[in-house]
N, C-alpha and C positions, 0 to 999 in steps of 0.2 A: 504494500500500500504506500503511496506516495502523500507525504506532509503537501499540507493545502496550500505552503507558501514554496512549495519544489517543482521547477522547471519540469515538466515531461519531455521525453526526446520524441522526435518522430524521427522519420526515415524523410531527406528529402527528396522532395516533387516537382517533376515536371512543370515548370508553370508556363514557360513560351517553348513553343514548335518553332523554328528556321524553315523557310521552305527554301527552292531555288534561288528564287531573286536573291536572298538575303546572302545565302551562301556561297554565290558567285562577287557580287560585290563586297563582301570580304575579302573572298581570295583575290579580286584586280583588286583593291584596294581604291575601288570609286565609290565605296559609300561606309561614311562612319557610324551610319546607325546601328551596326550589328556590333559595331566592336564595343558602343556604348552601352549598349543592352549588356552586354554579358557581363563589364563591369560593373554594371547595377549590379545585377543577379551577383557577383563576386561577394560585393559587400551586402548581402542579405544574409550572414552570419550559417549558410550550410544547409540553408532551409530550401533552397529552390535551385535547379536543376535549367540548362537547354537543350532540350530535344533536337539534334539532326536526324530526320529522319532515311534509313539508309538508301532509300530509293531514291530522295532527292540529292545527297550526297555524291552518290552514283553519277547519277545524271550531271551536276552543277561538276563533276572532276572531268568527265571527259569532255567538256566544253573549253575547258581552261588550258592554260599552254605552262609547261612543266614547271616553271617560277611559282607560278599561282597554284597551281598543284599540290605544292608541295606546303604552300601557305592553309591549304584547306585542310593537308594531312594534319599540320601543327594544332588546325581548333580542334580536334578530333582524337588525337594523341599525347597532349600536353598532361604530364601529372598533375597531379590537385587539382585537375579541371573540374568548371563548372557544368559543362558540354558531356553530354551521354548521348550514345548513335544508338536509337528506337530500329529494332530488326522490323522487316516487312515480313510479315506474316502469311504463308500460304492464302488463304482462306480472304486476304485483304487485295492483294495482288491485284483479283481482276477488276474491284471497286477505285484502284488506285489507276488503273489506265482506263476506267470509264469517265474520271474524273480527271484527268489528265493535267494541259497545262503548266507542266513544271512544279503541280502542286498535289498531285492526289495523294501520295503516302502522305505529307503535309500535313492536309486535311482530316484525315484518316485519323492520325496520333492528335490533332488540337481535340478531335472529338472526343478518343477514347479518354480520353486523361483531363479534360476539361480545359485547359490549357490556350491562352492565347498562340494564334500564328503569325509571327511576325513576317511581314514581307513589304516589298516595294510595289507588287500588285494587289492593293484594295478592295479594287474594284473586284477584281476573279473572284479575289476569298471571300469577299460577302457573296457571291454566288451559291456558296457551299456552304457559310457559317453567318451566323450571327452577327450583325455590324457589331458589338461588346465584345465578341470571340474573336475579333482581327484589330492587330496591333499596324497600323501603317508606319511602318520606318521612313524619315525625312532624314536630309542631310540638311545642315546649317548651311 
């Protein structure tokens, strides 16, 4: 039993999904909104997580030219990251190329896990989610 005035742990969560957009302009390095996001997320003390999800990962690598590449392996591979790669799941697969776009597994993980999706296409994701469940990334 836990004293009324003692911290509980949880496990952290998922709270923003990256689709393409986001994780291509990371890797060129043309939009700061992704890297400011995770910062945030950094300093929320362990509690919130970012979803790449690996379909769109996939995708957003073989786009890029081997510099960038290897910028995207880094969000993805870095210890003590805040960054966890969401597996595509059989059974999701053909939901994720029905909904296509550079964003279906994207979509897919904001839903299952409640999670906003952050991206540079708005407009797409409120297609599929909730204008509250889509985080629009801006650059200064």
């Amino acid at each position: 039993m836990t004293a009324p005035d003692e911290a509980i742990a949880t496990d952290p969560q998922v709270r923003v999904v990256l689709d393409q957009t986001a994780l291509i302009a990371y890797a060129r390095l043309t939009g700061m909104g992704v890297a400011e996001l995770i910062a945030m997320v950094e300093e929320d003390d362990g509690t919130s997580l970012v979803g790449i999800p690996a379909g769109q990962f996939l995708a957003a690598h073989w786009q890029l030219d081997p510099d960038e590449q290897q910028r995207l392996i880094g969000l993805v591979s870095r210890p003590e990251s805040v960054t966890v790669v969401l597996p595509l799941l059989g059974g999701d697969a053909v939901e994720a190329v029905e909904i296509g776009h550079g964003m279906g597994h994207a979509v897919i993980e904001a839903r299952r896990r409640g999670a906003l999706l952050a991206t540079y296409d708005g407009d797409e994701a409120r297609r599929h989610l909730a204008a509250d469940g889509v985080l629009d990334l801006m650059d200064k």
